[in-house]
TIVO-2410 file (N, C-alpha, C; in nm, 3 decimals):
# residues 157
REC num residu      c1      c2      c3 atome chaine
REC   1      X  11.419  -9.161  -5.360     N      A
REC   1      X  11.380  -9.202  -5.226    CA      A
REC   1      X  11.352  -9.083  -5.135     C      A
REC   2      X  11.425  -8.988  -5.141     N      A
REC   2      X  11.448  -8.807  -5.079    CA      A
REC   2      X  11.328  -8.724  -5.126     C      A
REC   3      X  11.290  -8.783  -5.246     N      A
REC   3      X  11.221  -8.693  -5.325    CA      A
REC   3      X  11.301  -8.544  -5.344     C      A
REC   4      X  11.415  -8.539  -5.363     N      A
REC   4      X  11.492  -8.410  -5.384    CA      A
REC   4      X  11.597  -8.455  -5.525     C      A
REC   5      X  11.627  -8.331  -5.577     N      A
REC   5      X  11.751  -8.401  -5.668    CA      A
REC   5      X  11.879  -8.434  -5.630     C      A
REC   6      X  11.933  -8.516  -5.713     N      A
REC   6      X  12.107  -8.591  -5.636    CA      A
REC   6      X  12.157  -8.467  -5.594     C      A
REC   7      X  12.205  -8.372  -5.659     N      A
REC   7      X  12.281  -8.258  -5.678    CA      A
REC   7      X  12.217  -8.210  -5.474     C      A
REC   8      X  12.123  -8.208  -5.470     N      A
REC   8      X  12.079  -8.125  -5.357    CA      A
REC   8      X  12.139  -8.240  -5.241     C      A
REC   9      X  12.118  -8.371  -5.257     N      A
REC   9      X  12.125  -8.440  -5.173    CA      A
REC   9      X  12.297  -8.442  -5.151     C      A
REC  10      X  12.375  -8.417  -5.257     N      A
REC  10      X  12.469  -8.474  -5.235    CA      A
REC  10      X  12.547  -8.299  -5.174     C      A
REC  11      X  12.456  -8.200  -5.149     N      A
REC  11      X  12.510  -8.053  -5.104    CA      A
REC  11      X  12.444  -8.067  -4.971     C      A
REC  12      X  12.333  -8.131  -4.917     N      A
REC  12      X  12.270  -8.151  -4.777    CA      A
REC  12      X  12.416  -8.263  -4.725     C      A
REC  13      X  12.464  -8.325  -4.763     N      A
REC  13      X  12.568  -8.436  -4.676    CA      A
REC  13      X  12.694  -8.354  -4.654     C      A
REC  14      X  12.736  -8.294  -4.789     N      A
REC  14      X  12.880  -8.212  -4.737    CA      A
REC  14      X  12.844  -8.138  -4.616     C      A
REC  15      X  12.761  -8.067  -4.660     N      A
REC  15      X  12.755  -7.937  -4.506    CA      A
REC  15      X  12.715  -8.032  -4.397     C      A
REC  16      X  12.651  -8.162  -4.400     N      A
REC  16      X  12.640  -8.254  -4.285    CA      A
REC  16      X  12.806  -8.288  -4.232     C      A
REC  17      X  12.864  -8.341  -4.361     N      A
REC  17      X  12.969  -8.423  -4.301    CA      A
REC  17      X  13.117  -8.264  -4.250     C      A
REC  18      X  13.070  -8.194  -4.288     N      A
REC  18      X  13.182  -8.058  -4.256    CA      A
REC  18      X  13.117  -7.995  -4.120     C      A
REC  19      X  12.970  -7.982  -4.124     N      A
REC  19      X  12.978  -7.895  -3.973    CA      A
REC  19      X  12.867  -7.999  -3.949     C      A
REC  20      X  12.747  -7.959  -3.815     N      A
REC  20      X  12.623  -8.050  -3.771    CA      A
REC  20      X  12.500  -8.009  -3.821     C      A
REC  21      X  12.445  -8.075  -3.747     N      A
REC  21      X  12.311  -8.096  -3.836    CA      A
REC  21      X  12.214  -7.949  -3.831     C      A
REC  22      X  12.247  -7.858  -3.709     N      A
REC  22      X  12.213  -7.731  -3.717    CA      A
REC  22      X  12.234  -7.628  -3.827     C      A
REC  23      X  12.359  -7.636  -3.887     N      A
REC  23      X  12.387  -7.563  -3.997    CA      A
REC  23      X  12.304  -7.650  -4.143     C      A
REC  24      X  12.259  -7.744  -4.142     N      A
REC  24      X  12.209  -7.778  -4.204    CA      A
REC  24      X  12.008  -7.729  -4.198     C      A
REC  25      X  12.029  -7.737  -4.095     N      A
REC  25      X  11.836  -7.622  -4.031    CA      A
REC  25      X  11.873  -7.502  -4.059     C      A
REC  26      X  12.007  -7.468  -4.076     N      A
REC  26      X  12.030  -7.292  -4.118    CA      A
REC  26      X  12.019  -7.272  -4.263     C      A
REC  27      X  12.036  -7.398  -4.364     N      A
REC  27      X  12.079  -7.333  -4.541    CA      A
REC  27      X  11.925  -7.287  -4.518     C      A
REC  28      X  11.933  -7.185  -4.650     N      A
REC  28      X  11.873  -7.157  -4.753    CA      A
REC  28      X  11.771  -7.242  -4.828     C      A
REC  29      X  11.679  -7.237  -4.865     N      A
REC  29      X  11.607  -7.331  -4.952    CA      A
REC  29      X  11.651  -7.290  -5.074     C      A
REC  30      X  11.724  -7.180  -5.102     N      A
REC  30      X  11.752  -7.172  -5.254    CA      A
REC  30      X  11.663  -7.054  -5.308     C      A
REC  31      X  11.659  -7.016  -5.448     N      A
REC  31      X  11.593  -6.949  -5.522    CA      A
REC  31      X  11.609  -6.776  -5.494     C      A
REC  32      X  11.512  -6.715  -5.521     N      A
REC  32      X  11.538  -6.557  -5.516    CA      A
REC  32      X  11.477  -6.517  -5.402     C      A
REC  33      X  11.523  -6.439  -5.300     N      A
REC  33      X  11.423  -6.395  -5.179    CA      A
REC  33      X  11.285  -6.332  -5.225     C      A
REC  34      X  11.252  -6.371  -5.133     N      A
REC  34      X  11.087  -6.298  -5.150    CA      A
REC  34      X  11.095  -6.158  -5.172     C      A
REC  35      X  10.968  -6.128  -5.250     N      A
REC  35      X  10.969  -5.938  -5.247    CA      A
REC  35      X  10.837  -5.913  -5.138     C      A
REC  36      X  10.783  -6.020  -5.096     N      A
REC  36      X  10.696  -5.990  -5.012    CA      A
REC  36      X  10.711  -6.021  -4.914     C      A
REC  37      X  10.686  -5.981  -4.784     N      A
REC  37      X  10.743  -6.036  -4.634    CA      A
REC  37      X  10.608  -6.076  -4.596     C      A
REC  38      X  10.627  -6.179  -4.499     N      A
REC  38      X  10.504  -6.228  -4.406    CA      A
REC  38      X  10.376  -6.093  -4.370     C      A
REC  39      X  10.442  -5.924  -4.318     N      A
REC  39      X  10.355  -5.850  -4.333    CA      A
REC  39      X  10.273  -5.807  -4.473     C      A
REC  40      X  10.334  -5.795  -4.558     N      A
REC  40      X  10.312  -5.745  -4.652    CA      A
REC  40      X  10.205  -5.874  -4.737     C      A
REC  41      X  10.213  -6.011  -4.666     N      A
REC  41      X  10.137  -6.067  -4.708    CA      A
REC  41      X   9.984  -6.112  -4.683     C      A
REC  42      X  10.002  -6.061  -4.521     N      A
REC  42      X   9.920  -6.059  -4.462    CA      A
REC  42      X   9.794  -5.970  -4.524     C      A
REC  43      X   9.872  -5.817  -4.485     N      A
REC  43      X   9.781  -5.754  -4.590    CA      A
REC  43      X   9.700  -5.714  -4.688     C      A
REC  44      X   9.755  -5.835  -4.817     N      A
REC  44      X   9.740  -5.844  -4.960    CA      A
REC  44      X   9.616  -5.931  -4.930     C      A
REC  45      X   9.628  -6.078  -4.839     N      A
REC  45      X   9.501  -6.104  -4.809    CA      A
REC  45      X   9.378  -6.034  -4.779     C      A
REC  46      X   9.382  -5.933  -4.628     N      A
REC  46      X   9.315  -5.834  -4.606    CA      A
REC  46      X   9.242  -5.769  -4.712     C      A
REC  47      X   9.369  -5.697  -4.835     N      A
REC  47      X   9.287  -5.608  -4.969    CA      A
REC  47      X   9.226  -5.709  -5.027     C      A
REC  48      X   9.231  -5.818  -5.072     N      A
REC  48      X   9.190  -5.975  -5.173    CA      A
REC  48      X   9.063  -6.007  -5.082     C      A
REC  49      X   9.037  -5.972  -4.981     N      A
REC  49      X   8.895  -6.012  -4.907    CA      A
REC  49      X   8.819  -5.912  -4.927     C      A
REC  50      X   8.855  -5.770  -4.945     N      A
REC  50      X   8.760  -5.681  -4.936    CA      A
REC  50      X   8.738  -5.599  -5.057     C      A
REC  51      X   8.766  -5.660  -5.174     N      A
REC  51      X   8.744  -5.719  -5.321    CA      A
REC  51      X   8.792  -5.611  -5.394     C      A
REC  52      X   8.823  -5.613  -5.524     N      A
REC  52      X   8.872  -5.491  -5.610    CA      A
REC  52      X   8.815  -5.342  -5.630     C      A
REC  53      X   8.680  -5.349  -5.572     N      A
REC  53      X   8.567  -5.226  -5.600    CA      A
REC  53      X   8.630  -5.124  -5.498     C      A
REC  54      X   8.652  -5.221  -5.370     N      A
REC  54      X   8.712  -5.100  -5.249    CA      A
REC  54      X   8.851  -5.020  -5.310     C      A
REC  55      X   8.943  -5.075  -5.412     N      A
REC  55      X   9.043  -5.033  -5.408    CA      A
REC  55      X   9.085  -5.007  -5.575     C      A
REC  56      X   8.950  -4.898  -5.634     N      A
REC  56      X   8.955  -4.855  -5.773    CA      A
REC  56      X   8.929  -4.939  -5.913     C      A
REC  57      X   8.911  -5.037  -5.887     N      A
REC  57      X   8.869  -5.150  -6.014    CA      A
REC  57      X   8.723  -5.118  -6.040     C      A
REC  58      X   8.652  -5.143  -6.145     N      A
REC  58      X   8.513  -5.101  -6.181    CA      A
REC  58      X   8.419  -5.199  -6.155     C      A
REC  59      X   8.472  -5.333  -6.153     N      A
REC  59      X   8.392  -5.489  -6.136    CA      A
REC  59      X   8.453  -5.570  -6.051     C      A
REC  60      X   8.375  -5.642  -6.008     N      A
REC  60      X   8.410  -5.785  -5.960    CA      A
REC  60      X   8.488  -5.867  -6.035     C      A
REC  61      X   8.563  -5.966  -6.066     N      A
REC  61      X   8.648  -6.027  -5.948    CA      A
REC  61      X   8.790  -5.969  -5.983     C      A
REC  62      X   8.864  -6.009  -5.834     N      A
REC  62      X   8.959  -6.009  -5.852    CA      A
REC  62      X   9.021  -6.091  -5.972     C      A
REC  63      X   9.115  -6.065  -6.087     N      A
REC  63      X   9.186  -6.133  -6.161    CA      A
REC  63      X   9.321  -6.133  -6.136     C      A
REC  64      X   9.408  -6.249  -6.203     N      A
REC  64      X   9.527  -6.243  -6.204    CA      A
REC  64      X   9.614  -6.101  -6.234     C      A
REC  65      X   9.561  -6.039  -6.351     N      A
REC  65      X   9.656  -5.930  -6.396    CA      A
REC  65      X   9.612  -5.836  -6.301     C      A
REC  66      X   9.522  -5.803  -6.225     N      A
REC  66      X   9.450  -5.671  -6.136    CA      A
REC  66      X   9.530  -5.683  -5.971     C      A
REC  67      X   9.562  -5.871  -5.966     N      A
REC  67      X   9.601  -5.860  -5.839    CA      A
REC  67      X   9.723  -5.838  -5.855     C      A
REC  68      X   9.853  -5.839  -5.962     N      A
REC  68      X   9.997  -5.837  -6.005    CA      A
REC  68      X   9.947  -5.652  -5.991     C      A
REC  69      X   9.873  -5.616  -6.069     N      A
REC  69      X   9.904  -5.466  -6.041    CA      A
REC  69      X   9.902  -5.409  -5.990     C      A
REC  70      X   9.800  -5.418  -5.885     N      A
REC  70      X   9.788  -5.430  -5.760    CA      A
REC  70      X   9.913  -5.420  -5.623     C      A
REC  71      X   9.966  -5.559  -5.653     N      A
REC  71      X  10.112  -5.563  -5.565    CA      A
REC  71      X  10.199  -5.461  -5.638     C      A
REC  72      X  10.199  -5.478  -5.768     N      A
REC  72      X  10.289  -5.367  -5.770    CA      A
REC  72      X  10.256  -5.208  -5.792     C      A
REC  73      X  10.141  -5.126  -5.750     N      A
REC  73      X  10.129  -5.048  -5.684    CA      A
REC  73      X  10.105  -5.006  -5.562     C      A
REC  74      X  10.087  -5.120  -5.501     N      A
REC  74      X  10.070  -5.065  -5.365    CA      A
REC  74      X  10.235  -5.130  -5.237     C      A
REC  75      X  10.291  -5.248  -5.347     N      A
REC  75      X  10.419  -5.280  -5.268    CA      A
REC  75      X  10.540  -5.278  -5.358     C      A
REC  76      X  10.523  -5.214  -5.460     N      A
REC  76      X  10.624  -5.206  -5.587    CA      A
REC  76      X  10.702  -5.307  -5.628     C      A
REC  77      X  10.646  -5.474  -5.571     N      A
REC  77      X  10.743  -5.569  -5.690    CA      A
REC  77      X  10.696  -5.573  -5.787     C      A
REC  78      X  10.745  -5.644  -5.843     N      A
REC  78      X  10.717  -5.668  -6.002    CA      A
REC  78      X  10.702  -5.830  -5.999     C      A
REC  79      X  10.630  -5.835  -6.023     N      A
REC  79      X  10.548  -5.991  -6.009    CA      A
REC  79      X  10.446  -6.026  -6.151     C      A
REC  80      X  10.509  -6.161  -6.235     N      A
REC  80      X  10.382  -6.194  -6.360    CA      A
REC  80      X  10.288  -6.234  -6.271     C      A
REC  81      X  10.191  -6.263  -6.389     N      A
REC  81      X  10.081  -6.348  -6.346    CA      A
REC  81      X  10.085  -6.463  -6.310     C      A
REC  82      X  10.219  -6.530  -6.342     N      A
REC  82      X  10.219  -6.660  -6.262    CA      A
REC  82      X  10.273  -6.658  -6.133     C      A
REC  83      X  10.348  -6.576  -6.113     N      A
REC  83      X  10.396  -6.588  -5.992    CA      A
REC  83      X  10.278  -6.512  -5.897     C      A
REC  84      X  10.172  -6.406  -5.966     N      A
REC  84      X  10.080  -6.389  -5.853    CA      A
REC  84      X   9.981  -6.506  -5.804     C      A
REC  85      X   9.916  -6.609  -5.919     N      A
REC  85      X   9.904  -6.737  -5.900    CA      A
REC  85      X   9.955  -6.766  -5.788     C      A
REC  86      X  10.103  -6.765  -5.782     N      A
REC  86      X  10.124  -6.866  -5.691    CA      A
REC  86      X  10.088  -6.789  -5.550     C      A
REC  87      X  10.130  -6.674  -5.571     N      A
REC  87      X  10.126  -6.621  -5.383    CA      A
REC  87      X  10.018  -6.626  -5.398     C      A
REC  88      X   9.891  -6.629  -5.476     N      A
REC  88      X   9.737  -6.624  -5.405    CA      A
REC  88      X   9.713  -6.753  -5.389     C      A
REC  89      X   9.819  -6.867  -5.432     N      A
REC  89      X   9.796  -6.998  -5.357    CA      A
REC  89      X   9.822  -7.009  -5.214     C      A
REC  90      X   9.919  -6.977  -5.195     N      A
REC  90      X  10.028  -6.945  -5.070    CA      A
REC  90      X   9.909  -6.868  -4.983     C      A
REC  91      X   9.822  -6.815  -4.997     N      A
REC  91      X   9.750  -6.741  -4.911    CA      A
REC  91      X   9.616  -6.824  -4.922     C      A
REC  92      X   9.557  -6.936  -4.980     N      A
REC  92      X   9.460  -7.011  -4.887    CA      A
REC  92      X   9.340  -6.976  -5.045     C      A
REC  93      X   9.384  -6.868  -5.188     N      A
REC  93      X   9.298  -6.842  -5.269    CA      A
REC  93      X   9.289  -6.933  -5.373     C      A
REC  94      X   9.156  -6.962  -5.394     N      A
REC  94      X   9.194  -7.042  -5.536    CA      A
REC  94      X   9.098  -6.975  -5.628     C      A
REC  95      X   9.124  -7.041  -5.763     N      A
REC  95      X   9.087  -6.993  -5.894    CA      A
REC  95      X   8.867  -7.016  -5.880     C      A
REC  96      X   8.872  -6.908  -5.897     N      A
REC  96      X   8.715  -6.939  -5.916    CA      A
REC  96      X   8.645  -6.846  -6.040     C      A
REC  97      X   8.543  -6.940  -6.120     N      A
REC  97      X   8.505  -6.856  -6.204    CA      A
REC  97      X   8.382  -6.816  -6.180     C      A
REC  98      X   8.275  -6.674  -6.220     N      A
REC  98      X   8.172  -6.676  -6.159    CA      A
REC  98      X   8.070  -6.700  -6.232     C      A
REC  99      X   7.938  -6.749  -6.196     N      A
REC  99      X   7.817  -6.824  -6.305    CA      A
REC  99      X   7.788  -6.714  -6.381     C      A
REC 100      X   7.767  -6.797  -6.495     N      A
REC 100      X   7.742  -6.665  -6.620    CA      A
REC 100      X   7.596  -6.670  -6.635     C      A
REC 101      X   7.576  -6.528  -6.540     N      A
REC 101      X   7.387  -6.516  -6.587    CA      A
REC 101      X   7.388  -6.372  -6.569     C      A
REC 102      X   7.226  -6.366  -6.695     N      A
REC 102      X   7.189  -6.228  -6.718    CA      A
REC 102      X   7.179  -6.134  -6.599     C      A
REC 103      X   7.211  -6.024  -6.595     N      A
REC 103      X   7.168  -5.939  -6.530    CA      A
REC 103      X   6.997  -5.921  -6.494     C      A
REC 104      X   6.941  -5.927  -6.575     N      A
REC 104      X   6.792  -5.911  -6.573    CA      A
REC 104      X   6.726  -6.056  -6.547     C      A
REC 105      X   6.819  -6.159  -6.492     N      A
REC 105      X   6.769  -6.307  -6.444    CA      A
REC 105      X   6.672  -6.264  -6.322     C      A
REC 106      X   6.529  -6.369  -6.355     N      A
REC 106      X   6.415  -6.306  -6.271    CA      A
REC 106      X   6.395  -6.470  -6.201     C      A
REC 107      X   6.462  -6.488  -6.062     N      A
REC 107      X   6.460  -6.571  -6.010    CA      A
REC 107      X   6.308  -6.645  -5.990     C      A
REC 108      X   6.211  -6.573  -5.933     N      A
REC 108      X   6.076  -6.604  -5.938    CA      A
REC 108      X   6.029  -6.677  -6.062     C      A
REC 109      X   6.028  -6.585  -6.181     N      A
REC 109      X   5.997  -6.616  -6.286    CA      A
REC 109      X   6.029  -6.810  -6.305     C      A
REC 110      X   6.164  -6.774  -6.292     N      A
REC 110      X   6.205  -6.957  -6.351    CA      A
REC 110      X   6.170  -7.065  -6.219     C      A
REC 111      X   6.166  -7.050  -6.081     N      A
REC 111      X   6.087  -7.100  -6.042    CA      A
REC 111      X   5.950  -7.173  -6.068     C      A
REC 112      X   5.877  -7.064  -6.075     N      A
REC 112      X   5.724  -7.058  -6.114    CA      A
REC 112      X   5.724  -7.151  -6.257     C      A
REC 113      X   5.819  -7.113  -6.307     N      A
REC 113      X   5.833  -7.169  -6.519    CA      A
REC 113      X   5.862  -7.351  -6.440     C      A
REC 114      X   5.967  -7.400  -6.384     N      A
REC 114      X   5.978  -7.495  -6.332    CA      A
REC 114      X   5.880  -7.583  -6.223     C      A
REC 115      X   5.817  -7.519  -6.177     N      A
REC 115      X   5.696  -7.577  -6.106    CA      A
REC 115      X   5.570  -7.581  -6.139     C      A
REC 116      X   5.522  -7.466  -6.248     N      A
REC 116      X   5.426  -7.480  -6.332    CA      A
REC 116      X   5.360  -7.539  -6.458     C      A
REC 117      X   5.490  -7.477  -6.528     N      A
REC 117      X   5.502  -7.511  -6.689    CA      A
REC 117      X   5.572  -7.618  -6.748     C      A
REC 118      X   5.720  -7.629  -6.660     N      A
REC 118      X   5.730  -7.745  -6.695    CA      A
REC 118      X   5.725  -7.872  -6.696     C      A
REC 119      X   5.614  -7.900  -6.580     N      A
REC 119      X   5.547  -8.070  -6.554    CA      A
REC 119      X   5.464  -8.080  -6.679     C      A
REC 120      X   5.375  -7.956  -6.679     N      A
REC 120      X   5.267  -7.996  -6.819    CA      A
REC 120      X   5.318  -8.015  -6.886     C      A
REC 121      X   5.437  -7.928  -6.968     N      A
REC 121      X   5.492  -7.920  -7.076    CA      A
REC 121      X   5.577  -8.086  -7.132     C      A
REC 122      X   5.612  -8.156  -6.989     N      A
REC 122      X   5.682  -8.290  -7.017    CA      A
REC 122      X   5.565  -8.396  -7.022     C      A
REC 123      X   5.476  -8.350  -6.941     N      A
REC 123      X   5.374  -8.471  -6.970    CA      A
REC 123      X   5.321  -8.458  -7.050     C      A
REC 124      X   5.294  -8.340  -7.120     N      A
REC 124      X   5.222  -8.356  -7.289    CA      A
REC 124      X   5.314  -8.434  -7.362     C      A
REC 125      X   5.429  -8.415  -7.349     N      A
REC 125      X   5.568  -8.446  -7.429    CA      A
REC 125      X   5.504  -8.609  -7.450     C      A
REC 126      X   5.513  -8.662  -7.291     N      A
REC 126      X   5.547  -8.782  -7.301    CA      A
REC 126      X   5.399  -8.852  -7.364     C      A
REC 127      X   5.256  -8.809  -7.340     N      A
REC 127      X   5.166  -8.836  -7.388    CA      A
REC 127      X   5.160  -8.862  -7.520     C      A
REC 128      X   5.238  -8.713  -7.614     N      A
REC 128      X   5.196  -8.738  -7.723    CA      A
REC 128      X   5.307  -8.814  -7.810     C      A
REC 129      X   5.443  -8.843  -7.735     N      A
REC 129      X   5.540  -8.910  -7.769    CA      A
REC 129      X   5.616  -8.783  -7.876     C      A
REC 130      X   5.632  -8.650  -7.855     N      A
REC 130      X   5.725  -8.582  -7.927    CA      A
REC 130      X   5.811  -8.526  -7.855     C      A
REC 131      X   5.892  -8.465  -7.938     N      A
REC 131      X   6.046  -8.382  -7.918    CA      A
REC 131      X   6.026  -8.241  -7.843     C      A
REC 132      X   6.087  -8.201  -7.747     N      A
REC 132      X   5.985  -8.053  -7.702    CA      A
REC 132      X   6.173  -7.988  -7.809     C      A
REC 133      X   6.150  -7.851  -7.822     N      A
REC 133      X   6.267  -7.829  -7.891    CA      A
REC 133      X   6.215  -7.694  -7.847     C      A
REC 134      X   6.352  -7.601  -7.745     N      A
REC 134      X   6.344  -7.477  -7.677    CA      A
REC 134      X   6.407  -7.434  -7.748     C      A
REC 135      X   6.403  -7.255  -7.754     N      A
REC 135      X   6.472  -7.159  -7.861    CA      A
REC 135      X   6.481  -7.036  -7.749     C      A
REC 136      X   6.444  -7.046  -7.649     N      A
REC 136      X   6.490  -6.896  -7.574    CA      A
REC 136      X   6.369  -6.964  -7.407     C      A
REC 137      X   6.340  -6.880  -7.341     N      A
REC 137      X   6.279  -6.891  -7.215    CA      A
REC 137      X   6.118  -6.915  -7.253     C      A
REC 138      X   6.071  -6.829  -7.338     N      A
REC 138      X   5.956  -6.850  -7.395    CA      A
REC 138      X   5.914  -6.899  -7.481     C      A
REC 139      X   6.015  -6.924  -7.586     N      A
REC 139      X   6.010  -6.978  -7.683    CA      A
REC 139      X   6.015  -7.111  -7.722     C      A
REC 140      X   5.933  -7.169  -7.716     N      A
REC 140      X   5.989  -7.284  -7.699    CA      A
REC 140      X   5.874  -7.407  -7.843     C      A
REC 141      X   5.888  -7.557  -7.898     N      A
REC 141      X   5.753  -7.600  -8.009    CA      A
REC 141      X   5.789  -7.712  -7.970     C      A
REC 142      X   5.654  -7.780  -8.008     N      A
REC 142      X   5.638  -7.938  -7.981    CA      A
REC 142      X   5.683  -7.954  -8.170     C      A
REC 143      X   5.775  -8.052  -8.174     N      A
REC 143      X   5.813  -8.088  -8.265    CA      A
REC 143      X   5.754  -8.279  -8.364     C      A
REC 144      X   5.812  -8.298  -8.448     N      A
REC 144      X   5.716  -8.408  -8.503    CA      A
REC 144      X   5.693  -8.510  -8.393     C      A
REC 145      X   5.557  -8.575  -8.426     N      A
REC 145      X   5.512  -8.660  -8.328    CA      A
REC 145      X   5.578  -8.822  -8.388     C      A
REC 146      X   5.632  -8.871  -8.317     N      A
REC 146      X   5.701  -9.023  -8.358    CA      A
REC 146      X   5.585  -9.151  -8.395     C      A
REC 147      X   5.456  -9.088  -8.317     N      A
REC 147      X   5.364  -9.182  -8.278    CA      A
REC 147      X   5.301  -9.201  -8.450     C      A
REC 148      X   5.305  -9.092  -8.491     N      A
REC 148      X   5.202  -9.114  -8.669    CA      A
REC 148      X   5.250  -9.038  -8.731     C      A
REC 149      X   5.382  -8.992  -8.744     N      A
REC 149      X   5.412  -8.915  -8.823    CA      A
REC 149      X   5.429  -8.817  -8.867     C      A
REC 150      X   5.285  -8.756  -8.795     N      A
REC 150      X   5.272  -8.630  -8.856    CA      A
REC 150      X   5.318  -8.522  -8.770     C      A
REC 151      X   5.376  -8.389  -8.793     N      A
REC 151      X   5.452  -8.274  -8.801    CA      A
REC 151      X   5.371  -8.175  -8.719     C      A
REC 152      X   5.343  -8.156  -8.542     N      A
REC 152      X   5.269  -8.051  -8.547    CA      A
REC 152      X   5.379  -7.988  -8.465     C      A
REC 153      X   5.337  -7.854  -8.495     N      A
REC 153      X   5.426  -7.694  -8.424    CA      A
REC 153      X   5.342  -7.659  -8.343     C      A
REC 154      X   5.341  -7.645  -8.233     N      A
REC 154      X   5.272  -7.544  -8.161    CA      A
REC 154      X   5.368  -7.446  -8.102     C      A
REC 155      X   5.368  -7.336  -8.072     N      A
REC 155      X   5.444  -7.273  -8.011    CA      A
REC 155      X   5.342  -7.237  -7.830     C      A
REC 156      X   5.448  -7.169  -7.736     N      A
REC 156      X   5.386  -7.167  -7.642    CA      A
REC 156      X   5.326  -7.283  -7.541     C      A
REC 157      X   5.244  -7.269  -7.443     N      A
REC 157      X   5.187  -7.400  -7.382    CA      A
REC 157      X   5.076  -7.312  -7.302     C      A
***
């Protein structure tokens, strides 16, 4: 009903029924104190915004193990990767992965390929009733025709 365990509930009533309800706004939540203080967290945001390149890493993104090493060179806890997880929850970060594309991706290019090439390329499709079957950006063959049977390749368009 508390959403807490008995054990907790039944340690929130003693200190109720022994002193008031103030000493009860005074416990502890429990667990190990922080190694990071409200400043020190502040900060870590600050470095986590102004990305790993400013502060000796060779690439983009921040990762779990870069931001643990991180804290612990620049604030000396010792923190896994799960627990950095969590403080980069605690600070508003979440997990993001980034789109996997070539370096040499030629935005124009696939535009132009999408507004040019590939209307013809589907309306032949659908004209001649075959399979288009791609193998790379350029590469691409009209495969057997369903309509009679017969097997033509073309490569290109």
């Amino acid at each position: 009903m508390v959403g807490a365990p008995r054990q907790t509930v039944y340690r929130w009533r003693g200190v109720l029924e022994r002193e008031e309800i103030d000493a009860l706004r005074e416990m502890s939540k429990g667990g190990r104190p922080a190694q990071l203080g409200a400043e020190e967290l502040s900060r870590l945001q600050v470095v986590l915004l102004e990305g790993p390149t400013a502060y000796g890493f060779g690439t983009l993104p921040w990762t779990l193990k870069r931001v643990r090493l991180f804290i612990e060179w620049q604030f000396g806890g010792h923190y896994s990767e799960v627990h950095a997880w969590r403080v980069l929850g605690q600070l508003g970060f979440s997990s993001q992965k980034p789109d996997r594309r070539a370096l040499e991706r030629n935005e124009t290019a696939i535009e132009c390929w999408k507004k040019r090439t590939w209307p013809r390329l589907y309306n032949f499709a659908r004209q001649e009733i075959v399979r288009l079957l791609f193998r790379g950006f350029d590469d691409f063959f009209i495969g057997e025709s369903r309509s009679n049977g017969v097997v033509k390749y073309r490569y290109g368009f």
